[in-house]
BAFI-3210 file (N, C-alpha, C; in Angstrom, 3 decimals, decimal comma, padded with zeros to 6 digits):
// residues 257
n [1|2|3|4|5|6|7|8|9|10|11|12|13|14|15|16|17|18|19|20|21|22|23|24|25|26|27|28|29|30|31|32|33|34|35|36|37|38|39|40|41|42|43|44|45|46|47|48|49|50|51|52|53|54|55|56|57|58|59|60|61|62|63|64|65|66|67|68|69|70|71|72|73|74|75|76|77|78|79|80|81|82|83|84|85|86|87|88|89|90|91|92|93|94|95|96|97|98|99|100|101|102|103|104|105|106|107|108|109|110|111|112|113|114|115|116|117|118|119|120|121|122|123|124|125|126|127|128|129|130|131|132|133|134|135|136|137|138|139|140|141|142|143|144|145|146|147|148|149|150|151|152|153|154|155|156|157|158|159|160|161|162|163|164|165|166|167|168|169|170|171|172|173|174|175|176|177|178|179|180|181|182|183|184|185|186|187|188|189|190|191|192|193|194|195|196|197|198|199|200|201|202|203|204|205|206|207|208|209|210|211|212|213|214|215|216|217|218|219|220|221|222|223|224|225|226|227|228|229|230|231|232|233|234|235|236|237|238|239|240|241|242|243|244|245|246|247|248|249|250|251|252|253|254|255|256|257]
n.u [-020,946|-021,627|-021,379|-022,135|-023,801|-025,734|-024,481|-023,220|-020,343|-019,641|-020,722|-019,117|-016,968|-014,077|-011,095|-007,899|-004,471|-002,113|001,182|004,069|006,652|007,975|007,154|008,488|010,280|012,916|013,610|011,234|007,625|005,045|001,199|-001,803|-004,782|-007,368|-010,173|-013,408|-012,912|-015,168|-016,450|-018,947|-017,800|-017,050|-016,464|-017,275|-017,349|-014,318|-013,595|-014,673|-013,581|-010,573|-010,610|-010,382|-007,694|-007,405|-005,832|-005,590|-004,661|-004,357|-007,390|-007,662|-008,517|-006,653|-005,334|-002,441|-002,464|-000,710|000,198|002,825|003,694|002,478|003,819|003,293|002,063|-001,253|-001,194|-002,446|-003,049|-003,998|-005,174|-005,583|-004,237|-001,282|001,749|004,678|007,702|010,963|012,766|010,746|009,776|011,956|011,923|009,763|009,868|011,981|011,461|008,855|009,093|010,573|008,698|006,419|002,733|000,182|-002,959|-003,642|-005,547|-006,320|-005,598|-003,360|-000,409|002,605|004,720|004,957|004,722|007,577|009,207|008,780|008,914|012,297|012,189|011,389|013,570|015,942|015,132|014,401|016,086|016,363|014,581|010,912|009,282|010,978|010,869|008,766|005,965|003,843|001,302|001,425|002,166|-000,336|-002,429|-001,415|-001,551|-003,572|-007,556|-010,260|-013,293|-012,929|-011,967|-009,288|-006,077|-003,359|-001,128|001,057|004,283|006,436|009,650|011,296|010,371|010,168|008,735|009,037|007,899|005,453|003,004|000,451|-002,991|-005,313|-009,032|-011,344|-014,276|-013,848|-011,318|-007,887|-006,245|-002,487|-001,205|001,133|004,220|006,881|009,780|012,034|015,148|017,496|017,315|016,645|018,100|016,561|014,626|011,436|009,822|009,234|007,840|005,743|004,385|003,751|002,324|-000,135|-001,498|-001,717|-003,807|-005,423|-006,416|-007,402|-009,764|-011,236|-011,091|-010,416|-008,617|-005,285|-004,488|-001,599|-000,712|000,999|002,967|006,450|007,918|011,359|012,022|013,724|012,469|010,225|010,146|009,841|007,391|006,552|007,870|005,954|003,801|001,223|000,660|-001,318|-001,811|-003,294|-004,381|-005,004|-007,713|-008,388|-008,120|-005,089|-003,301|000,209|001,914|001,269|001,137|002,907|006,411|006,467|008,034|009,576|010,292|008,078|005,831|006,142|005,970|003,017|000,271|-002,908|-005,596]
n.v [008,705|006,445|003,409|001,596|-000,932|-000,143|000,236|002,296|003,784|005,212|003,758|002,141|-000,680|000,038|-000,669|-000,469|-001,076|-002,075|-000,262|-001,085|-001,751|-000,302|-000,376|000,982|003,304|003,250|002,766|004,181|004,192|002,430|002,639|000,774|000,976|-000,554|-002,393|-003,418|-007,246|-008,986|-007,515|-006,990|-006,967|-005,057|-004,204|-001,994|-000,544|-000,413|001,164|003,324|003,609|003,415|005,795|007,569|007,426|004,663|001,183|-002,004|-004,985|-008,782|-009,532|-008,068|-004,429|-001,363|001,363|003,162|004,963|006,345|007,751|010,274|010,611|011,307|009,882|008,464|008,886|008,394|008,672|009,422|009,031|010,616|009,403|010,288|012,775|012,420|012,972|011,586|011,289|011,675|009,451|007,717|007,278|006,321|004,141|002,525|002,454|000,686|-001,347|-002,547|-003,418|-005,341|-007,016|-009,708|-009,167|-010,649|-010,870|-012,360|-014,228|-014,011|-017,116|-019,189|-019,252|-021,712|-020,259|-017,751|-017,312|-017,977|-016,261|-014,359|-014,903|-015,144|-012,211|-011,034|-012,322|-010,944|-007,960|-007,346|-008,905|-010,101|-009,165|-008,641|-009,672|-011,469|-014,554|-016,002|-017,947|-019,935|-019,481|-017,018|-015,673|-015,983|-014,738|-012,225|-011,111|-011,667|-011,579|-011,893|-010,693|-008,839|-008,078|-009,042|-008,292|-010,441|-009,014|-010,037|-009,955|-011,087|-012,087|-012,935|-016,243|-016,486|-015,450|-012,052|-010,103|-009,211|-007,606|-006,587|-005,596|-004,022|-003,689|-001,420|000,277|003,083|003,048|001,589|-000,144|000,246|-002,734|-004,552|-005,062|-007,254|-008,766|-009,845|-009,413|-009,839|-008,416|-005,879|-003,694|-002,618|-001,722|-002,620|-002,464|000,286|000,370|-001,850|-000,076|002,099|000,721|-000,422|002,584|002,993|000,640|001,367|003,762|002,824|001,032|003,244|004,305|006,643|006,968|005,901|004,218|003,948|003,792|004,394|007,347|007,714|010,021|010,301|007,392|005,182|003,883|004,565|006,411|006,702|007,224|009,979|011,074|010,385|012,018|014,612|013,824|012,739|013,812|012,915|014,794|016,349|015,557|015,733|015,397|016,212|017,914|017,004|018,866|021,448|022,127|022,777|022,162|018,844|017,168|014,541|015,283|017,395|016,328|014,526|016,595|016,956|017,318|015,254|014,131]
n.w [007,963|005,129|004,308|000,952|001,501|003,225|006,038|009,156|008,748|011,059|013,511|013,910|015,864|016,793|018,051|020,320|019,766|022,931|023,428|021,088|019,682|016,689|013,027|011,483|011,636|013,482|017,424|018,051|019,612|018,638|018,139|017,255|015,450|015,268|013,314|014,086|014,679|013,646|012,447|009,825|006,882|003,878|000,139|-000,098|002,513|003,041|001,289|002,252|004,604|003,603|002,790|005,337|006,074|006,677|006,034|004,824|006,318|005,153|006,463|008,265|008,971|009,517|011,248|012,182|015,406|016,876|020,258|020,623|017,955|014,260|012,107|009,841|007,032|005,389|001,674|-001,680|-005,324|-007,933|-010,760|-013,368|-013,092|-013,461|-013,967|-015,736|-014,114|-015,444|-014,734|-014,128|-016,752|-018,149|-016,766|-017,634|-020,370|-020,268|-018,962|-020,398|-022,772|-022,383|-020,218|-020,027|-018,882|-016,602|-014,754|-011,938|-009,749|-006,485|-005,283|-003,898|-004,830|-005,752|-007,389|-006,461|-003,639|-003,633|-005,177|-003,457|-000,729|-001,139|-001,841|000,271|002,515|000,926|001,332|003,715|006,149|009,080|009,932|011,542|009,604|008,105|009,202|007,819|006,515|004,241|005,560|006,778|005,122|003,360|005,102|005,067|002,477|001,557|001,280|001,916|001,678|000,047|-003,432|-004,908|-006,825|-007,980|-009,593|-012,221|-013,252|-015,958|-016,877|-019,788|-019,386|-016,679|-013,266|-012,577|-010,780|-008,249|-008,036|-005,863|-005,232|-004,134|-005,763|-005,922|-005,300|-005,865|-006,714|-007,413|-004,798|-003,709|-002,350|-001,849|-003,012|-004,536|-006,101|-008,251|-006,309|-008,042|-010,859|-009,473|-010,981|-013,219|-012,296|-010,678|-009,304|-009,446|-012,376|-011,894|-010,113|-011,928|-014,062|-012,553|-012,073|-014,950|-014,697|-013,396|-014,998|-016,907|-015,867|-015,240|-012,613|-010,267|-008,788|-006,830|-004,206|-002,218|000,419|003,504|003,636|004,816|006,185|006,669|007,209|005,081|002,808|002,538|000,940|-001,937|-002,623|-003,037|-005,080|-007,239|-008,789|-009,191|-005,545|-002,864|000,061|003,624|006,101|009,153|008,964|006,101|002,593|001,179|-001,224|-002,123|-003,041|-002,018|000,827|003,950|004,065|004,896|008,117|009,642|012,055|012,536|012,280|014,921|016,704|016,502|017,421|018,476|016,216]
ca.u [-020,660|-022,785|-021,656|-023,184|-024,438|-025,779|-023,569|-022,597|-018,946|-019,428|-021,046|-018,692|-016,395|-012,805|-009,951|-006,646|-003,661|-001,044|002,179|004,452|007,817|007,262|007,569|009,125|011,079|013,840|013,219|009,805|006,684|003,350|-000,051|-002,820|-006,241|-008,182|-011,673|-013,748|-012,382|-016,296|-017,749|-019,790|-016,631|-016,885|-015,535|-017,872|-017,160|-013,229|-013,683|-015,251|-012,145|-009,687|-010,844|-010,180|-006,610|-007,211|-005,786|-005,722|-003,597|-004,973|-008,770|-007,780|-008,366|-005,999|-004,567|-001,660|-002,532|000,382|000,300|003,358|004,184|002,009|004,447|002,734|000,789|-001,713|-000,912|-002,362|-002,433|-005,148|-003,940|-005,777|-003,313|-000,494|002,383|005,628|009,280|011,947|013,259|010,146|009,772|013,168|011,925|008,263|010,165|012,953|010,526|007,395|009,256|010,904|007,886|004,883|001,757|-000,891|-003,036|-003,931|-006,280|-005,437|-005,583|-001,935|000,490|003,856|005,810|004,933|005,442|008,921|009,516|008,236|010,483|013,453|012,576|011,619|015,395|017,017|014,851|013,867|016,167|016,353|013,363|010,010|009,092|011,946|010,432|008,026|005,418|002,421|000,184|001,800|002,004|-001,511|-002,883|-000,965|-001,762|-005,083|-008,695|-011,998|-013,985|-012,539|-011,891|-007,432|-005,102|-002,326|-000,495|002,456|005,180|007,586|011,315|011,105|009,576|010,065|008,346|009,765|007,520|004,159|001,597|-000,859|-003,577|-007,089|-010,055|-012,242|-015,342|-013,180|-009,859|-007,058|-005,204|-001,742|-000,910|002,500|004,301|007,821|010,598|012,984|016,101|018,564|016,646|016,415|018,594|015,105|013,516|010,577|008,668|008,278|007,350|004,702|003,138|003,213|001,132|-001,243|-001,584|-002,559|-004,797|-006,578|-007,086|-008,721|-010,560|-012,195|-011,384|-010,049|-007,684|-004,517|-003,948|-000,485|-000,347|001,667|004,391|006,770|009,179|012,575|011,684|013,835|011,862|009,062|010,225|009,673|005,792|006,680|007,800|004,512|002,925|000,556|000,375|-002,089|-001,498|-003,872|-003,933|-006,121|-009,007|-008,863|-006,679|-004,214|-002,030|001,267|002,757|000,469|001,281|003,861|007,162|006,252|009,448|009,438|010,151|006,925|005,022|006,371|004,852|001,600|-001,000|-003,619|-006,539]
ca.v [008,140|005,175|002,653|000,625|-001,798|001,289|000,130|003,167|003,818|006,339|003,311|000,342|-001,201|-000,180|-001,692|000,071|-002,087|-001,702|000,182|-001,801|-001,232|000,879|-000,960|002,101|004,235|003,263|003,391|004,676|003,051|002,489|001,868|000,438|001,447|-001,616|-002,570|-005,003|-008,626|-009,667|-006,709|-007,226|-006,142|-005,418|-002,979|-000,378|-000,137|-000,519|002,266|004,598|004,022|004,138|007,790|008,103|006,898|003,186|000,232|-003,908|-006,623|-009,736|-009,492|-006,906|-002,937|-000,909|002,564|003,289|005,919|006,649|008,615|011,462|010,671|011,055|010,204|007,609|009,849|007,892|009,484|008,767|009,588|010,959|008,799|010,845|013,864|012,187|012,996|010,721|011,951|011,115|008,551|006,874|006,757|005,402|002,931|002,206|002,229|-000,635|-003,126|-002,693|-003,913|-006,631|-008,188|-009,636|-008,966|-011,306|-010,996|-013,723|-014,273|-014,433|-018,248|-019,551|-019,974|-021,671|-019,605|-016,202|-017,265|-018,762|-014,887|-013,513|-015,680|-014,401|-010,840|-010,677|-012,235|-009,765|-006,658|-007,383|-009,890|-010,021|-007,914|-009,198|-010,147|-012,597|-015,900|-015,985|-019,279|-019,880|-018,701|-015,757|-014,809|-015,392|-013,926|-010,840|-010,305|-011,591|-010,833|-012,767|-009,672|-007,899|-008,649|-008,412|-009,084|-010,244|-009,095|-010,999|-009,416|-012,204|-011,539|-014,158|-016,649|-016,585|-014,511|-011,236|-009,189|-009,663|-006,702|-007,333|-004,985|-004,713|-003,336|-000,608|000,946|004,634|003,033|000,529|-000,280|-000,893|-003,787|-004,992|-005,380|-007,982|-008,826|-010,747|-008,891|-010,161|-007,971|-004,804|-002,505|-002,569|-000,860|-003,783|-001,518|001,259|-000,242|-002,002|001,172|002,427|-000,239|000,388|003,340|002,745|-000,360|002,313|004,444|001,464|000,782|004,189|004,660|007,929|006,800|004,764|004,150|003,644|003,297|005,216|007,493|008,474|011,141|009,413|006,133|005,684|002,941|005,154|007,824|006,571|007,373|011,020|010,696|010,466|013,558|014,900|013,333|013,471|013,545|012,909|015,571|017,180|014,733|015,595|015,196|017,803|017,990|017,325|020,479|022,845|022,455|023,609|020,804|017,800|016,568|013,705|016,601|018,957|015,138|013,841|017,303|017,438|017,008|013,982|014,926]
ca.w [006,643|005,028|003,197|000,015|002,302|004,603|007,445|008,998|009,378|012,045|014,447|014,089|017,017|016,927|019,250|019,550|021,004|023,444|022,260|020,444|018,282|015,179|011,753|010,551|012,449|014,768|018,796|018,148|020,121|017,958|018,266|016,167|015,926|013,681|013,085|015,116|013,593|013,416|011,847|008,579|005,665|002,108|-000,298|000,039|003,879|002,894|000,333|003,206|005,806|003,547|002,755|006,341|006,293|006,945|005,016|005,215|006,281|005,294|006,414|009,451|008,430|010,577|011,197|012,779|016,299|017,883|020,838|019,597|016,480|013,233|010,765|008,958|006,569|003,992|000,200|-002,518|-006,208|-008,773|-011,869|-014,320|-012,823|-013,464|-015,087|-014,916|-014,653|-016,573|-014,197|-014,794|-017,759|-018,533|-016,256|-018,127|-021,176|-020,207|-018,821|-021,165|-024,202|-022,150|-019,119|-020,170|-017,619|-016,281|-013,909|-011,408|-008,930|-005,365|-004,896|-003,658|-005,635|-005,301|-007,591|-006,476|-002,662|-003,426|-004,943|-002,224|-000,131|-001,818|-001,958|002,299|002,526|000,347|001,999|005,153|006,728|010,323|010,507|011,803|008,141|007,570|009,427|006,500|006,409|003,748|006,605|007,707|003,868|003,092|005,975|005,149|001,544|000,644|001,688|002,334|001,579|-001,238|-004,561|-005,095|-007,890|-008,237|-010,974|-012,513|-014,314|-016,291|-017,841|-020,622|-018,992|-014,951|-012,542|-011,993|-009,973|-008,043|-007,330|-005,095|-005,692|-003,734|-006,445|-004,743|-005,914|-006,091|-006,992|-006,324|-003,530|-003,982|-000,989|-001,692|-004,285|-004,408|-007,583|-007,999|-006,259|-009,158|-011,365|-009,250|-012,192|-014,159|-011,419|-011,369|-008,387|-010,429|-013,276|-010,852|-009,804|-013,092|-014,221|-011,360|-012,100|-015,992|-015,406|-012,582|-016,121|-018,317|-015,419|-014,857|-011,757|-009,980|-007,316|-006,674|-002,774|-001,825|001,812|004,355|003,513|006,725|006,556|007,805|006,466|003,275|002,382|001,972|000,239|-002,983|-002,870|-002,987|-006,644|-007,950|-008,363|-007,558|-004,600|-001,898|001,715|004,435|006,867|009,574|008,318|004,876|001,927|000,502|-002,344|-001,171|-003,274|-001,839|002,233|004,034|004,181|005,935|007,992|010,537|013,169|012,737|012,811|015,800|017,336|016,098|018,420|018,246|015,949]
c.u [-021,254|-022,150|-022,617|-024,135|-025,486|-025,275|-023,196|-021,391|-018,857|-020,032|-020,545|-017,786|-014,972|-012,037|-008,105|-005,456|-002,952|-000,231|003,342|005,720|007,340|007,908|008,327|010,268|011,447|013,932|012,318|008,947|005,337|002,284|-001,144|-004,369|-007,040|-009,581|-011,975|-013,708|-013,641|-016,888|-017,914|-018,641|-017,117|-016,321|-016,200|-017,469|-015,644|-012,826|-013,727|-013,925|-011,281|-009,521|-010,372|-008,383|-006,118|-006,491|-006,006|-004,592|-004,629|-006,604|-008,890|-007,853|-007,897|-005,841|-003,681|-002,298|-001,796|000,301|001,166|003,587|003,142|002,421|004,219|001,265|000,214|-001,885|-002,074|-002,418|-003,822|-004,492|-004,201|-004,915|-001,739|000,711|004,314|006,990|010,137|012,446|012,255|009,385|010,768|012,851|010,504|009,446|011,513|012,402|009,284|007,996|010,265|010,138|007,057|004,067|000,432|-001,896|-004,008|-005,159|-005,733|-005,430|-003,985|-001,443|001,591|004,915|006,190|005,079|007,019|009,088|009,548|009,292|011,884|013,494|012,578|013,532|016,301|016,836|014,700|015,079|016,582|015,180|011,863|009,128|009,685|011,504|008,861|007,321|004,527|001,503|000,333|001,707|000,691|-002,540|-002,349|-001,260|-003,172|-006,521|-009,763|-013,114|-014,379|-011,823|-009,347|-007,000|-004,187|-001,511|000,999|002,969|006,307|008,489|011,019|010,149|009,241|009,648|008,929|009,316|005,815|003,641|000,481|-001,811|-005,398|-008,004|-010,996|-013,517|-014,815|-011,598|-008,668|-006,635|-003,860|-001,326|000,556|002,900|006,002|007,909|011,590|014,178|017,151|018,330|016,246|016,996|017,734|014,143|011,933|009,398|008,066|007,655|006,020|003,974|002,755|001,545|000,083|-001,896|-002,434|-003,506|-005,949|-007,629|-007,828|-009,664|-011,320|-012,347|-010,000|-008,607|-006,243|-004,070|-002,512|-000,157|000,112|002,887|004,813|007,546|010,425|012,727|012,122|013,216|010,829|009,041|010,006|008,355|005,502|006,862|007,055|003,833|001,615|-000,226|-000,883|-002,037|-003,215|-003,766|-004,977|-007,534|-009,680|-007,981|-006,515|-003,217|-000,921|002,203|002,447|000,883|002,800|004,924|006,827|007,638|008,765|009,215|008,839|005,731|005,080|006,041|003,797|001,011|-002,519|-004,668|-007,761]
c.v [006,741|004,437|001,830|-000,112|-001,108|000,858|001,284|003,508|003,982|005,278|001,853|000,280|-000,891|-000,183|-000,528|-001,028|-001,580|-000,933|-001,127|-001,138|-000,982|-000,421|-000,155|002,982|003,819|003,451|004,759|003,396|003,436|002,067|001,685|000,504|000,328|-002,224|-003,931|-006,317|-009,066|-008,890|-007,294|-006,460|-006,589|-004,326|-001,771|000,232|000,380|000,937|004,133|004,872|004,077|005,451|008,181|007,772|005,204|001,969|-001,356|-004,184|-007,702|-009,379|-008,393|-005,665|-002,322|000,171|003,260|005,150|005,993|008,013|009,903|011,556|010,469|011,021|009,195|008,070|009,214|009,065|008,632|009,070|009,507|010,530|009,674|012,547|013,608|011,849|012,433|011,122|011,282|009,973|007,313|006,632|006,446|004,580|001,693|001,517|000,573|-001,513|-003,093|-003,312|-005,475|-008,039|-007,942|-009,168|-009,544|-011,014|-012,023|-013,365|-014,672|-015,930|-018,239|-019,950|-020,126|-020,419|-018,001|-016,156|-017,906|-017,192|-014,511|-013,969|-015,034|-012,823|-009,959|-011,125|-011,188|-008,859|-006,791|-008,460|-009,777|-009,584|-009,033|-009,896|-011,171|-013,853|-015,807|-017,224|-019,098|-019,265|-017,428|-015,043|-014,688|-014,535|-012,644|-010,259|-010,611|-011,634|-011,475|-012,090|-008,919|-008,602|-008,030|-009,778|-009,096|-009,988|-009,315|-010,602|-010,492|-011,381|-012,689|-015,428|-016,955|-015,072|-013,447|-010,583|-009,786|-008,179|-006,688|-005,790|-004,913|-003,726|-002,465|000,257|002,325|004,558|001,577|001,063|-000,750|-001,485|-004,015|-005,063|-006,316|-008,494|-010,002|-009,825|-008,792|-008,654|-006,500|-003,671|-002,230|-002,084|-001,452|-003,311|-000,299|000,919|-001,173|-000,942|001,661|001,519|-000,563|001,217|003,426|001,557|000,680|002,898|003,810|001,568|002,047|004,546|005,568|008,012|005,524|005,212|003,791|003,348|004,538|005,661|007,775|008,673|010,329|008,311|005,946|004,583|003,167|006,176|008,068|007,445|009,372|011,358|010,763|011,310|013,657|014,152|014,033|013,018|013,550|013,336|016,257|016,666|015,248|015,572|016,366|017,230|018,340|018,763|022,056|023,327|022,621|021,757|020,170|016,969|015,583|014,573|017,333|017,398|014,605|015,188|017,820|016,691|015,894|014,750|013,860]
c.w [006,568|004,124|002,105|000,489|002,902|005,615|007,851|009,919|010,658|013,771|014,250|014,789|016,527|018,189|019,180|020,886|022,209|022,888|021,970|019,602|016,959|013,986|011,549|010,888|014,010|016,098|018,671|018,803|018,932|018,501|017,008|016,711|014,560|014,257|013,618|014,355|013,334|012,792|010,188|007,406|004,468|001,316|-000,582|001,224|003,515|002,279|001,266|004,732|004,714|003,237|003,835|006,566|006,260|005,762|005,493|005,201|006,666|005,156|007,404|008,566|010,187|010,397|012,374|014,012|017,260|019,325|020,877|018,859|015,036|012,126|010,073|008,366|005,128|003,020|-000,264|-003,875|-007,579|-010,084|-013,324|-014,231|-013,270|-014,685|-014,533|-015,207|-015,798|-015,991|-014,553|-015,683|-018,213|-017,752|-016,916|-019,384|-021,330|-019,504|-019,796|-022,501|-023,616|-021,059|-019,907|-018,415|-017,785|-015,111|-013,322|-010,457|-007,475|-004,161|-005,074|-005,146|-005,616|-006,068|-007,303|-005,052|-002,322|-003,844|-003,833|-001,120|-000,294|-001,740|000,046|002,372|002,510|001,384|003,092|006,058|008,247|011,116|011,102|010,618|007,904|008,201|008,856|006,779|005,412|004,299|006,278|005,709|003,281|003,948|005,848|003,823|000,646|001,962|001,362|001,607|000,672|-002,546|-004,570|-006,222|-007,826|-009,652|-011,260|-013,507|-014,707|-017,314|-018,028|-019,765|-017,762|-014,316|-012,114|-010,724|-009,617|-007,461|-006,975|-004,781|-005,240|-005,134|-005,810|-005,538|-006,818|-006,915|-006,640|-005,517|-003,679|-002,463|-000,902|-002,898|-003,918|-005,629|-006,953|-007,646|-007,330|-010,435|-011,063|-010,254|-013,121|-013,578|-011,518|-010,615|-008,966|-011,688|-013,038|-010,755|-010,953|-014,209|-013,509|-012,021|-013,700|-016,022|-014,270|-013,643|-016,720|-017,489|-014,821|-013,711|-010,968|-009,414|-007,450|-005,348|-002,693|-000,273|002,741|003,946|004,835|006,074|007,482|007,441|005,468|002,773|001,869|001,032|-001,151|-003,448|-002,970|-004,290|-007,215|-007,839|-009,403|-006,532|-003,868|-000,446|002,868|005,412|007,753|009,007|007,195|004,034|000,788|-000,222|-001,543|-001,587|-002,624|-000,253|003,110|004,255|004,987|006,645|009,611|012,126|013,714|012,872|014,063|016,813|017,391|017,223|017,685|017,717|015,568]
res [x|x|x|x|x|x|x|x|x|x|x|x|x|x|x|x|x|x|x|x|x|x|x|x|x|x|x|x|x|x|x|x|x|x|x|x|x|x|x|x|x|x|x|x|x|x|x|x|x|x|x|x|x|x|x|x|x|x|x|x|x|x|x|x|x|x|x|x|x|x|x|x|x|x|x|x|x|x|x|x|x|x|x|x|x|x|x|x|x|x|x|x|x|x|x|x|x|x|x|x|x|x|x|x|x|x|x|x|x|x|x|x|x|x|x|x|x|x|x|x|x|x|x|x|x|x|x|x|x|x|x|x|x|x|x|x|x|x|x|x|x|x|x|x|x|x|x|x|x|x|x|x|x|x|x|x|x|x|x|x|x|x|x|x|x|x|x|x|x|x|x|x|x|x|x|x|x|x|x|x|x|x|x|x|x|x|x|x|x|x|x|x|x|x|x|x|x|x|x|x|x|x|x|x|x|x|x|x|x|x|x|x|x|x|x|x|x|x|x|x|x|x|x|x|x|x|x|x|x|x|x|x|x|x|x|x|x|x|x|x|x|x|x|x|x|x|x|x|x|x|x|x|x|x|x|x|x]
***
């Protein structure tokens, strides 16, 4: 595989670490398989791994290779397929007539890492996330390489929600997204993706990445919701309605492929 550039995927340097405690799942060990920190990046290359599963933190592109467990399975979601339940659309419908939406550029800004602040607290606290710095937050959600937005959802006039959003030749990326906790009964994440999902449509392009779902993970389980999904499987991607149930179980004995 060739990217824009012609770089070709199939001959660039990857590293995989030690094992390590799982983000995700409870007395599990992980490993990471990410791209040589010096190679030549842009969003054609980006475009061509994440087809393969891969995504970013920061300026790193990674993908989780665990030695038994493959339950961190990249989805993602054909927006021109997509048709939205009732849940959300009672959720489109009770923030679209009350947030405006901007979107920013991903130069710092205090009021969207003081959110951000606030919403690691709420969700994450204790976790490896919660000793939070400027650094550690821009190094984790913006990109040298690639073009990303942030987009800024306001209740009257304070920041509710931030979606951080890479731009890809094929599609977005969604990266992160963080609300104001106070505010969670407005469902401010779905209403986030949703809006993803329609600025994907203006912008003509096919795809909305979501990341890793895992089975077991209720944190992830959201990304299942969105149909029709697409799972990444056996090095290619399948409609998640079509294959047989995916459960943390029948992942954690699949064999390395």
């Amino acid at each position: 595989m060739t990217d824009e550039s012609g770089q070709a995927a199939s001959s660039l340097r990857l590293y995989i670490t030690p094992q390590h405690p799982c983000s995700y799942l409870p007395d599990h060990q992980a490993k990471t398989l990410f791209l040589d920190p010096h190679a030549n990046k842009n969003s054609w290359l980006y475009q061509a791994l994440i087809e393969m599963g891969f995504r970013r933190s920061g300026d790193m592109i990674y993908r989780p290779e665990c030695d038994d467990c493959q339950a961190c399975v990249p989805v993602r979601l054909p927006v021109n397929q997509f048709t939205p339940n009732r849940s959300q659309r009672r959720a489109w419908q009770r923030s679209v007539a009350q947030m405006s939406v901007e979107i920013k550029s991903s130069e710092f800004n205090e009021d969207h890492y003081r959110l951000y602040e606030s919403y690691i607290s709420d969700r994450h606290p204790g976790g490896e996330m919660a000793d939070t710095t400027v650094e550690k937050y821009l190094d984790f959600l913006t990109c040298s390489w690639n073009e990303t937005l942030f987009i800024e959802f306001r209740l009257d006039t304070r920041i509710a929600a931030v979606a951080v959003t890479d731009v890809l030749p094929s599609g977005l990326s969604a990266v992160y997204t963080f609300f104001d906790p106070a505010i969670e009964k407005l469902s401010p994440g779905v209403f986030a993706l949703l809006w993803q999902i329609e600025l994907a449509k203006k912008l003509q392009l096919p795809w909305l990445y979501l990341g890793y779902w895992v089975p077991g993970c209720r944190k992830m389980e959201y990304k299942t919701r969105y149909q029709p999904i697409q799972v990444y499987r056996e090095n290619q991607w399948q409609n998640y309605q079509e294959i047989a149930p995916i459960t943390l179980k029948s992942l954690s004995r699949q064999k390395k492929i």
